[in-house]
Structure formats: structure tokens, C-alpha cells
C-alpha positions in Angstrom: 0.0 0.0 0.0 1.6 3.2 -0.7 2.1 5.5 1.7 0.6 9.1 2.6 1.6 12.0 0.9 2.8 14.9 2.8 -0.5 16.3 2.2 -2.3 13.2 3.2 -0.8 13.7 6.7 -0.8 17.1 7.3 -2.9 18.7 10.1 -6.3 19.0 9.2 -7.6 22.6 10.6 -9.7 22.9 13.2 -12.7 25.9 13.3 -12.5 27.7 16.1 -15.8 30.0 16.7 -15.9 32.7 19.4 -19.3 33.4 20.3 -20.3 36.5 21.6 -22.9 39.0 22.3 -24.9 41.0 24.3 -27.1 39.4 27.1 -30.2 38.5 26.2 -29.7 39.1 22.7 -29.4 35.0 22.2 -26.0 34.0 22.5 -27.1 30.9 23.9 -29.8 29.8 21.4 -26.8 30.3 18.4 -24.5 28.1 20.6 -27.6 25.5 20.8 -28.1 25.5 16.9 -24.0 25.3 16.7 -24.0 22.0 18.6 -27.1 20.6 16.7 -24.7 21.6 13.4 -21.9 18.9 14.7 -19.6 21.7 16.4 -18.4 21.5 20.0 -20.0 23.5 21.9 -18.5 25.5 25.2 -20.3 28.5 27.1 -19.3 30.6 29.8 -15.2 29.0 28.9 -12.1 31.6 30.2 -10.8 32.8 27.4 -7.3 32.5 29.0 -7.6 29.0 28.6 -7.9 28.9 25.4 -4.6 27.9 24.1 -4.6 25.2 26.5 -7.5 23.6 24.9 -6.2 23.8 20.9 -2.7 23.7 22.4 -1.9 20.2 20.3 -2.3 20.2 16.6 -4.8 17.9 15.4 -3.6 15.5 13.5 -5.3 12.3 11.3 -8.6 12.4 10.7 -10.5 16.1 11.3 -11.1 17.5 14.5 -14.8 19.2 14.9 -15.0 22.5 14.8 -15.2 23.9 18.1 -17.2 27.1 19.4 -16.5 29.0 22.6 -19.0 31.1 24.0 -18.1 33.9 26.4 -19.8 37.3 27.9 -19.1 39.8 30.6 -19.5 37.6 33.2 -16.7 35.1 31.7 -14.0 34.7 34.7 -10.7 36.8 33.3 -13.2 39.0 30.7 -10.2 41.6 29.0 -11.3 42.4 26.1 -7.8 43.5 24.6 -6.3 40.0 26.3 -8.9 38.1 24.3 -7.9 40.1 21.4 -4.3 39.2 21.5 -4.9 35.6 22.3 -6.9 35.1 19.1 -4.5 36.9 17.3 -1.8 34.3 18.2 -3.8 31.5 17.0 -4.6 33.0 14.1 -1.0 32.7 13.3 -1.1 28.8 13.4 -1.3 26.7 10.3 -3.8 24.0 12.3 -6.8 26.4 13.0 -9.1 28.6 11.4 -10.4 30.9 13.8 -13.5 33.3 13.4 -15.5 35.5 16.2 -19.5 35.9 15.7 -20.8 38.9 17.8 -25.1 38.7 18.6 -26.3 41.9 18.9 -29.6 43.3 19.7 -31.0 46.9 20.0 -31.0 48.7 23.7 -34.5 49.6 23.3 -35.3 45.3 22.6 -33.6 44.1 24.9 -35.0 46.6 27.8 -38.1 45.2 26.6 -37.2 41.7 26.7 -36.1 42.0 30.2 -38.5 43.2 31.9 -41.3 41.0 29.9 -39.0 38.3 31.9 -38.6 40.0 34.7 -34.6 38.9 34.8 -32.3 41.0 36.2 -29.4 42.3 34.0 -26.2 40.8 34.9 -24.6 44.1 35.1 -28.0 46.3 36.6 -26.4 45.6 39.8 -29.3 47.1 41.9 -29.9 50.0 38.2 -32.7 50.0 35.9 -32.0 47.0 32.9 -31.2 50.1 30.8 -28.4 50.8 32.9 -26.9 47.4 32.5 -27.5 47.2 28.6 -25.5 50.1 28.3 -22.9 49.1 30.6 -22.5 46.1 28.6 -22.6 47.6 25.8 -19.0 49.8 26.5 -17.7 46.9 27.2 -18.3 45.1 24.3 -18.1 47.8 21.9 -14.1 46.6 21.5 -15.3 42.9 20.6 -18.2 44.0 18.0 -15.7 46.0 16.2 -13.8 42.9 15.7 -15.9 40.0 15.1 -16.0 38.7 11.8 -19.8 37.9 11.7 -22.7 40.6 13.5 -25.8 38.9 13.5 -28.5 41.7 15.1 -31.4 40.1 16.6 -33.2 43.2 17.3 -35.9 41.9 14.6 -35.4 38.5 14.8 -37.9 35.5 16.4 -35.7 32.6 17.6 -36.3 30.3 14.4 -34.9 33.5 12.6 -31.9 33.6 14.5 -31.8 29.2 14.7 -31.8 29.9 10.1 -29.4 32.9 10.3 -26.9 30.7 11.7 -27.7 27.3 10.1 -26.8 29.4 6.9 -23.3 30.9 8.4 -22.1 28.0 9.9 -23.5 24.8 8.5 -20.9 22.2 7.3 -23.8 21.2 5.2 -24.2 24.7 3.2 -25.6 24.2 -0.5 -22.7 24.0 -3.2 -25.0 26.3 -5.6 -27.1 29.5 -4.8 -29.8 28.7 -2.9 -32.4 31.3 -3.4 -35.9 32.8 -1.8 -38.2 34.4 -3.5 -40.7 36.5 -0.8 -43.5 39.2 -0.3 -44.2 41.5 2.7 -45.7 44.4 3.9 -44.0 47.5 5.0 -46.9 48.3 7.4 -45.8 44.6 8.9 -42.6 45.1 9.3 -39.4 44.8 7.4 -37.9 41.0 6.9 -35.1 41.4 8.8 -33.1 38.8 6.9 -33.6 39.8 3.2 -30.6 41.0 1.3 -31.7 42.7 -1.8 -35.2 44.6 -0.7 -37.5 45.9 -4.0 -40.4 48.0 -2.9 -43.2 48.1 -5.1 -45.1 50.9 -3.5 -45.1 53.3 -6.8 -47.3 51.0 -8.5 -51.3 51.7 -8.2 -52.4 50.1 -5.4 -55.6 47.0 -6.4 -56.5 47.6 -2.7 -58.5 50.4 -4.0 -60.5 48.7 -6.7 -63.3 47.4 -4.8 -63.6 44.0 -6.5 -59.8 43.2 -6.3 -59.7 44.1 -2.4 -60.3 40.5 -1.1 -58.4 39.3 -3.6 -54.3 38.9 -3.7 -51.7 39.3 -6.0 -51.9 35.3 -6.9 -55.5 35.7 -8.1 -55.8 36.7 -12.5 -57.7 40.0 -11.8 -54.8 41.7 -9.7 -52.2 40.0 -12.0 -53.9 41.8 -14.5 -53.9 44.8 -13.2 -50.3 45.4 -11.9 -49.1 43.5 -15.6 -51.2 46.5 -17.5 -49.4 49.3 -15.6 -46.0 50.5 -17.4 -44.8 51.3 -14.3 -44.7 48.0 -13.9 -43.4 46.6 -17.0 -40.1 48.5 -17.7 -39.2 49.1 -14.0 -39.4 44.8 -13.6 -37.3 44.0 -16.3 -34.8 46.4 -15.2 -35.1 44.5 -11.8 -35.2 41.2 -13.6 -31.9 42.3 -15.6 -30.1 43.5 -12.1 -30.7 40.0 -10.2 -29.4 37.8 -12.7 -26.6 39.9 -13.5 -26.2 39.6 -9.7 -26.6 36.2 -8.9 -23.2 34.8 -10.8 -21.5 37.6 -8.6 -23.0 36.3 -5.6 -22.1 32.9 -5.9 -18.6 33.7 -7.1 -18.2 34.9 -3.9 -19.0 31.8 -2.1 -22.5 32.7 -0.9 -24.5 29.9 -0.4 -28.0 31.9 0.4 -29.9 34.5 -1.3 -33.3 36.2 0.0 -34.7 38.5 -2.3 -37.8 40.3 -1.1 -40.9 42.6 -2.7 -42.2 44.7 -0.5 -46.3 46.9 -0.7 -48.2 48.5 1.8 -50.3 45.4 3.0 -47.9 42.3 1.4 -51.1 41.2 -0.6 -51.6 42.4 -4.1 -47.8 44.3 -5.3 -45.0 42.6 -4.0 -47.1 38.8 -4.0 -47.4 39.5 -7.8 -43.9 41.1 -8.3 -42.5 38.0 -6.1 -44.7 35.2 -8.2 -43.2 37.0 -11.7 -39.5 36.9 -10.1 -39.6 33.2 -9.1 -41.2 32.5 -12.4 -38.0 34.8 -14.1 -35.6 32.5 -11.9 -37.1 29.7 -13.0 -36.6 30.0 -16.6 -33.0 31.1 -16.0 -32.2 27.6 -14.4 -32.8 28.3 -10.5 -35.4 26.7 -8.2 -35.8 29.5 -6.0 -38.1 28.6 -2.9 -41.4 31.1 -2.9 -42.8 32.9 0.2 -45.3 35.2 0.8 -45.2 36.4 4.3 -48.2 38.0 4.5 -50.6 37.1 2.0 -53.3 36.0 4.7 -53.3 39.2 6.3 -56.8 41.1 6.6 -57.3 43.9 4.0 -57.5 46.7 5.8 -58.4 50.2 4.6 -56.4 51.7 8.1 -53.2 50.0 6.7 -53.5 51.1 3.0 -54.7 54.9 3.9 -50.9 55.9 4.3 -50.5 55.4 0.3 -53.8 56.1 -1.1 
């Protein structure tokens, strides 16, 4: 048998993940969704330990990638000493190490403290506010640094479990994988989209009163939106932009793409614009996934006023 080539039997390099964030903010449910991914998982470690722990190079068959989570309340917490340790192991050939910061907005997390009724770690006897902010300073040093900001201040906790799936999956589609989807301003933005089209110039069917009920899936409406010239020449500019994009995307190495059509009340605009870019997609090759987040929503003249 011959033997291994100096390739064969050179380390194999290990990811190393430091996980970060502000409390409350859900450092803890992105370490969760880590483990589930095959890393191993650590919370709460001393960061002065560290090089203990990756202090032999791995060798033979490859080590899983390991994520540490730490906060303010991590014994020995110095941010510049954290710094500088990461920055040594950087240097070595055996690992691949990263930093994901999860941050969320003062104002949220205020709320989502006292919803709980937990005390801020760093409150000490002061308002949550006080704490958030305190934190904050602290950590100000370590979100300037990370490699990866995920913001939570708009997220549910499936969002954030999906915003790291994508990041961090071993198991991360070789092509683009695309979604198509439709929302409603007055709803709320989608916090994860990353190229946003909103179709508000277009005449609204919410004021035809036999197109009301109806949505942006349904012939009449389609009809309707199709016949406006608005809509013709400024979609095929938007059709021409995305699939000039996507090659660029993916020459990157991105793995996930949400593309998102935005109206007042996500029913009749961006549904139709959404359906006509999936269909576009389609015909170019892709298999782009279709949702319409808010399609079952009430019509509602209160919602609509704004742009009539």
C-alpha cells in the first residue's frame, strides 16, 4: 500500500468560533443550533484557557469545529487580552479561527427584560437600561472585531436558529440557494432579506373594490399590476439586475440568497412582483423557494390609507 503524501498527513484545521454578544440578545440559542450543526459547543469558557484547549495540533482524521461562548460575566473577561490571544492563534497553520458577535437593540432588549422579569447581569441594583448600556462599553471593543454581526433586534428565535444554520452549516448548498418573498412595510421589514424591491409606486388593487379581497396570486390583480407600465419597464430592469447579480453572488461563495418585494399590505404588489420573479428564476435555471409572508393578512383600509 503506498504510503501518505505529505498532504495526506498534514494537520487538518480545526474551526474555532468565538461566540459572543450581548445578554439577552441569544447567544445561547446560536450556541444551541451550533452543537445541533456537529460543532463542540462550550459557554461561559475563560478565554485564558484557550490555548490550552487547541494547544496540540490535530492530527489524522479532522477535528470538529469547536465554538466558545463567552460574555461579561466570563471569569478573566479583558477584552484587549482576548484580542491578542486570538490573534496568536490566528498565526497557526492547524486552525481557522472566526468571532461571531449577537447583537440586539438597547431599546429590545429593555423590553425583553423586563417581559422576563430577569435582572441584567450588570444592573447591579440599576434600571435594565443601565446594565444594557454598561454592557454595551464593554463590548463595543469585541463587535468591532468579530468577523460575523448577527443583530437580533428583529429576529424571532427560528430566525436567528436559520441565520446561523446558513453561516455556519458544514452542510451549506454547493449552488445558490435562493428565496423568493413578499411582505408588507406596514408589517414590518424582513429582517433577513438581502436585496429589498419596494413596489409601492405601482397603483395600489386595494382600492379597486372587486380586487380588495383578492391577492396578488389571483388573475384579476395580475392583470392589473401586468397592465401598468410602471410595472413593465421598472421589472425588467429588476429582472436584468438580479441575474446579472446572482453569478457575482455565488462567485463569492454565498451559499444563500433572500430577495424580497415589499407593498403596503404584502397582498396584491410585492405577491405579484414575487410570483413573476420566481417565475424569471425559474426560466433562468434556478429553483428559487417562494414565500409570501403576508398574503393571509386582513385587508384593511387603516393599513392602505398611508399610500392612497
Amino acid at each position: 500500500m503506498a504510503e501518505d503524501s505529505p498532504s495526506d498527513s498534514a494537520h487538518h484545521r480545526q474551526r474555532v468560533l468565538l461566540v459572543t454578544g450581548m445578554s439577552g440578545a441569544g447567544k445561547t440559542t446560536a450556541l444551541h443550533v451550533l452543537e445541533d450543526l456537529g460543532w463542540e459547543a462550550i459557554d461561559n469558557f475563560p478565554i485564558r484557557l484557550l490555548e490550552r484547549l487547541v494547544s496540540e495540533p490535530q492530527q489524522g482524521s479532522e477535528p470538529p469545529p469547536l465554538a466558545i461562548g463567552f460574555d461579561t460575566r466570563t471569569r478573566g473577561f479583558v477584552p484587549a487580552d482576548i484580542m491578542r490571544t486570538v490573534e496568536r492563534l490566528s498565526r497557526r497553520a492547524d486552525l481557522e479561527v472566526a468571532s461571531l458577535f449577537i447583537d440586539c437593540s438597547s431599546g429590545e432588549l429593555e423590553r425583553r427584560y423586563n417581559e422576563t422579569r430577569r435582572r441584567h447581569p450588570l444592573a447591579k441594583g440599576r434600571s435594565a437600561l443601565d446594565g444594557i448600556m454598561a454592557e454595551r462599553e464593554l463590548l463595543s471593543p469585541l463587535r468591532q472585531w468579530a468577523n460575523v454581526i448577527i443583530d437580533t433586534s428583529e429576529l424571532a428565535t427560528n430566525e436567528l436558529q436559520q441565520a446561523v444554520r446558513e453561516r455556519f452549516s458544514e452542510d451549506a448548498p454547493q449552488s445558490l440557494s435562493i428565496t423568493v418573498s413578499s411582505f408588507g412595510y406596514a408589517r414590518g421589514m424582513p429582517p433577513l432579506a438581502d436585496l429589498v424591491f419596494d413596489m409601492r409606486f405601482l397603483d395600489n388593487p386595494h382600492w379597486e373594490p372587486e380586487l380588495r379581497e383578492q391577492t396578488g396570486q389571483d388573475a384579476p390583480v395580475a392583470e392589473y399590476i401586468a397592465a401598468q407600465s410602471a410595472f413593465t419597464e421598472t421589472f425588467a430592469k429588476v429582472s436584468d439586475l438580479v441575474l446579472d447579480l446572482l453569478p457575482r453572488y455565488r462567485a463569492q461563495g454565498r451559499a444563500y440568497l433572500h430577495i424580497a418585494f415589499g407593498c403596503t399590505g404584502g397582498r396584491h404588489r410585492s405577491v405579484f412582483s414575487a410570483e413573476q420573479m420566481a417565475q424569471v428564476l425559474r426560466e433562468a435555471g434556478f429553483s428559487p423557494t417562494l414565500l409570501h409572508r403576508n398574503i393571509q393578512s386582513r385587508a384593511a383600509d387603516q393599513i392602505e390609507r398611508a399610500q392612497h
